[in-house]
N, C-alpha and C positions, 0 to 999 in steps of 0.2 A: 787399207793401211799402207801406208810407205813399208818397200822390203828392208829389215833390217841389215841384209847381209847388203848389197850391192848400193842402196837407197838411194837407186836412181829410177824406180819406177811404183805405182801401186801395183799391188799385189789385186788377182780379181779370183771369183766363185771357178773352181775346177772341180775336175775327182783325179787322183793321186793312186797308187800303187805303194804303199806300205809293207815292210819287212822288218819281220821281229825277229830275234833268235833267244833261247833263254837252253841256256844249259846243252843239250841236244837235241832241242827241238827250234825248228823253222815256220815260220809261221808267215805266207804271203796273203795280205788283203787287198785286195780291189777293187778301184771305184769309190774310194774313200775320200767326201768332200774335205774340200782344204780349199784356203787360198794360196795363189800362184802368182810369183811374180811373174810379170810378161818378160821382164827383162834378163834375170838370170837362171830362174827356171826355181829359185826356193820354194818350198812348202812347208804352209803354218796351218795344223791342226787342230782343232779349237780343246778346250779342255775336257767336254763332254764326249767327244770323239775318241780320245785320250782315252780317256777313261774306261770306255766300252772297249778299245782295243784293248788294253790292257785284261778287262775281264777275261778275252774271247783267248789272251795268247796264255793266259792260267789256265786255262780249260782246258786248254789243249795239251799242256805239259804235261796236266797233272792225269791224265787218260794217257801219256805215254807216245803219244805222237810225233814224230819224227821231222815229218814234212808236210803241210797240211798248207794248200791252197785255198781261199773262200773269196766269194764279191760279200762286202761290205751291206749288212743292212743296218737300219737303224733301228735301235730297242722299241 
């Protein structure tokens, strides 16, 4: 897909580094596919991905966790 922000390049298959924070908790995931513009360096997460991170960064709040590093797997 052409990047939206810069739209001067397609964007191609990477893994990404993602960073949630909710409340007092931190939540670092890696290795999370996305696509990547070659050009300015965005990242577009698909909705499924989304989604699971979203599950993984509740989880995490809701046990109280602070700061919580993980790599990325898929359900």
């Amino acid at each position: 897909m052409k990047c939206l922000v810069c739209k001067q390049d397609e964007t191609k298959p990477g893994k990404v580094t993602v960073t949630l924070e909710r409340g007092k908790t931190t939540l670092v995931v890696k290795e999370v596919p996305a696509q990547v513009c070659a050009n300015c360096g965005e990242e577009y997460v698909d909705d499924e991905t989304t989604q699971r991170l979203l599950k993984i960064a509740e989880e995490a709040a809701k046990s109280g966790v602070q700061v919580d590093v993980r790599e990325y797997a898929a359900a």
